[in-house]
C-alpha positions in Angstrom: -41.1 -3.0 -29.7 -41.8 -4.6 -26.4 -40.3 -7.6 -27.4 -36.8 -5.9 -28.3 -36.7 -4.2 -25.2 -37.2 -7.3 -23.5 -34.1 -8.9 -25.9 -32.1 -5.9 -24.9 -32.8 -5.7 -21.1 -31.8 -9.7 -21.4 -28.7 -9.2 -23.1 -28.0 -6.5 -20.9 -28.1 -8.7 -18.0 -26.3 -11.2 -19.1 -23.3 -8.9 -19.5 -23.5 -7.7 -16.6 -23.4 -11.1 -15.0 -20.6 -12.4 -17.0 -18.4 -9.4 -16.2 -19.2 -10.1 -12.1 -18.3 -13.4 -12.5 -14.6 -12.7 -14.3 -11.7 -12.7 -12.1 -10.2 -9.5 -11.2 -7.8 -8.6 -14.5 -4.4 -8.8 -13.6 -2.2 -6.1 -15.2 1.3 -7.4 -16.6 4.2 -5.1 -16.9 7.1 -4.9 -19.3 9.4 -5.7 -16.2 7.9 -9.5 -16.1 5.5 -9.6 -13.6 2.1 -8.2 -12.2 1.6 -4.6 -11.4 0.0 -5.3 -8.5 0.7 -8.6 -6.1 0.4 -10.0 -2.9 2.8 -11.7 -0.6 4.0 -13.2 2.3 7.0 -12.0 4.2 8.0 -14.6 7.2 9.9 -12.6 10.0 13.1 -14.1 12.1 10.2 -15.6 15.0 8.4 -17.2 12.0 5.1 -14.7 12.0 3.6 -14.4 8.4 3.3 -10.3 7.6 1.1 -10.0 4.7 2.7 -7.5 2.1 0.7 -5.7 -0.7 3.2 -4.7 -3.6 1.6 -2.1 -6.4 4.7 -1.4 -9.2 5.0 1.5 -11.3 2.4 2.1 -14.2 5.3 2.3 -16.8 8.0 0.0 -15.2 10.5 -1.3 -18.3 12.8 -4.8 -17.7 15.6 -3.8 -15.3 14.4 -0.5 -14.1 14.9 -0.2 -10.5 12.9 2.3 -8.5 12.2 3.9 -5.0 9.6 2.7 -2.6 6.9 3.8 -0.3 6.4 1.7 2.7 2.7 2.1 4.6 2.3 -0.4 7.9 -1.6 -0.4 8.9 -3.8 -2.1 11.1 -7.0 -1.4 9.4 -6.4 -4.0 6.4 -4.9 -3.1 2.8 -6.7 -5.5 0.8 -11.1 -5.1 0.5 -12.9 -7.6 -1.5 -15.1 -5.5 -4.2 -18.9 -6.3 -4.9 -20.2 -8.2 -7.8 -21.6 -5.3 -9.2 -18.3 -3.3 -8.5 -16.1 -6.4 -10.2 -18.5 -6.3 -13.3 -18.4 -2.6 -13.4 -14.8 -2.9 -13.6 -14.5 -5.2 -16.3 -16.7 -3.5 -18.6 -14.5 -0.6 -18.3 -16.8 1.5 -16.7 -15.0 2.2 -13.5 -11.6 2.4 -12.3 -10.3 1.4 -9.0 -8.7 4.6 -7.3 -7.9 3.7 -3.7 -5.9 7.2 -3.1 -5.4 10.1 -5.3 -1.7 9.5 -3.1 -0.8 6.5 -4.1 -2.1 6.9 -7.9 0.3 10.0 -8.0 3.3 7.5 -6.2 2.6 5.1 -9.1 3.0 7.7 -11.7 6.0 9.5 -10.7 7.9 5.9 -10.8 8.0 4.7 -7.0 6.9 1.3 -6.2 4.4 1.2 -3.1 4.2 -1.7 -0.7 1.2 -1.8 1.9 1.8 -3.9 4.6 -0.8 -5.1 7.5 0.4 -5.1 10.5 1.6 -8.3 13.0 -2.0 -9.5 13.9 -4.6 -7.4 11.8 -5.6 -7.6 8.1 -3.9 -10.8 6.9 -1.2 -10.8 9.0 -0.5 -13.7 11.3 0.6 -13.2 15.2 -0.6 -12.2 18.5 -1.3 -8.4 18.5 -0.8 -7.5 22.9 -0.6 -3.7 22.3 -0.1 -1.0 19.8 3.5 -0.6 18.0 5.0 -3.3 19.7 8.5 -4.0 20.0 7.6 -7.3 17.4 5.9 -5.1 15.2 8.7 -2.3 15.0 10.9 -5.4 14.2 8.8 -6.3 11.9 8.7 -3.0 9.8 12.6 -2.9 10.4 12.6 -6.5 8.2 10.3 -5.5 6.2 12.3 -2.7 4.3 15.6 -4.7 4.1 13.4 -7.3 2.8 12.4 -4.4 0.2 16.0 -3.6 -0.6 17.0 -6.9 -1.6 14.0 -7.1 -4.3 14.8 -7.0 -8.3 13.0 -4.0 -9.0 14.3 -1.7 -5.9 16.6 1.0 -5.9 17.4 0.4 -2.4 15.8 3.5 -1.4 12.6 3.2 1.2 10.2 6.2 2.3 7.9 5.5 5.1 3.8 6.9 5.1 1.2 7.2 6.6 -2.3 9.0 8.3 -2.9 8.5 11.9 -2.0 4.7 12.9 0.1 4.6 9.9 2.0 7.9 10.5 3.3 6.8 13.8 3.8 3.9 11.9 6.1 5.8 9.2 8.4 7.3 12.0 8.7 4.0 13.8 10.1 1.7 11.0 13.0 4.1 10.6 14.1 3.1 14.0 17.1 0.8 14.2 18.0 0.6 11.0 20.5 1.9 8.3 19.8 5.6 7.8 20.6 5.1 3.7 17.3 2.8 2.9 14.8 4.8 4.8 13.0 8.3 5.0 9.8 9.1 7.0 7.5 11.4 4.8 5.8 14.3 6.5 2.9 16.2 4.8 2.3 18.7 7.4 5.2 19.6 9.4 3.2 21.6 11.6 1.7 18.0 13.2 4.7 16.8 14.6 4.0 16.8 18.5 7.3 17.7 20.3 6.5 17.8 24.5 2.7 18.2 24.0 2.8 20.7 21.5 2.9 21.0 18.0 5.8 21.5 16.5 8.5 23.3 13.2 11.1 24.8 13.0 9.6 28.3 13.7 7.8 28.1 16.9 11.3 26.4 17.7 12.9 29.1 17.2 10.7 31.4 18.8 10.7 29.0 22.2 14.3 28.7 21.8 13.1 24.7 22.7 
């Protein structure tokens, strides 16, 4: 009895250390490439922006779709544990970064991540917060976005904290048509050092 324990425990770990080892499976969709990719975007001044681009779950050959745009400075990508990997591949996890951007992914809009001029992957000088580069960056970024195979033309901007200032920024200076800022809680937007909607305004007659 001892001795099949021992077998199973072995062949147990062996799995488990096969499935670590296994590169990270890449999910291929109908439309002809990967569900989820990484890329390089080079802006006018030559700075690398590094992009992450997740497609929709059920995206058919020459569907074109919407996209959510997120600019952070925290970094989009992690790289997961050996355990985490193997658990993966056996199936017994399943990566769920946000219950957001799972729900993005299933009501058929594309999501791009990007990291910001100088953090994450990006390359560049990073002087100060929301610089005038990185504004311009975001700005080329979503045209870049519109010219892709698989977009509608149609870019909404999002984000939490560093990201939600990001979200209203990157709609600056650019053609009203491909971009929309989205705002979960309308009560949050500051206007004069207060918060601000569209009742208090009316009630401040601000």
């Amino acid at each position: 009895m001892k001795k099949i324990l021992l077998a199973l425990l072995v062949i147990g770990i062996s799995v488990v250390m096969i499935a670590g080892f296994i590169p990270e499976k890449i999910l291929m969709l109908p439309v002809g490439c990967a569900q989820n990719q990484s890329t390089y975007v080079t802006m006018k001044d030559g700075t690398k922006i590094a992009v992450r681009i997740s497609l929709p779950y059920g995206m058919k050959k020459n569907d074109k779709v919407p996209t959510i745009m997120e600019t952070t400075r925290y970094g989009t990508k992690y790289k997961k544990t050996f355990l985490l990997n193997a658990l993966f591949n056996l199936g017994i996890g399943k990566e769920v970064e946000s219950i957001f951007y799972e729900t993005l992914l299933k009501s058929n809009y594309a999501l791009i991540r990007v990291d910001a001029r100088g953090s994450g992957a990006s390359s560049g000088n990073r002087d100060m917060e929301w610089s005038k580069e990185e504004i311009n960056d975001m700005n080329q970024i979503i045209e870049w976005i519109t010219k892709q195979s698989w977009s509608n033309g149609k870019v909404g901007t999002y984000g939490i904290s560093y990201s939600g200032n990001t979200a209203e920024l990157a709609i600056t200076n650019i053609q009203k048509k491909w971009s929309q800022p989205i705002r979960q809680w309308n009560e949050c937007i500051s206007q004069v050092g207060i918060y601000f909607s569209e009742r208090l305004k009316e009630e401040l007659s601000i």
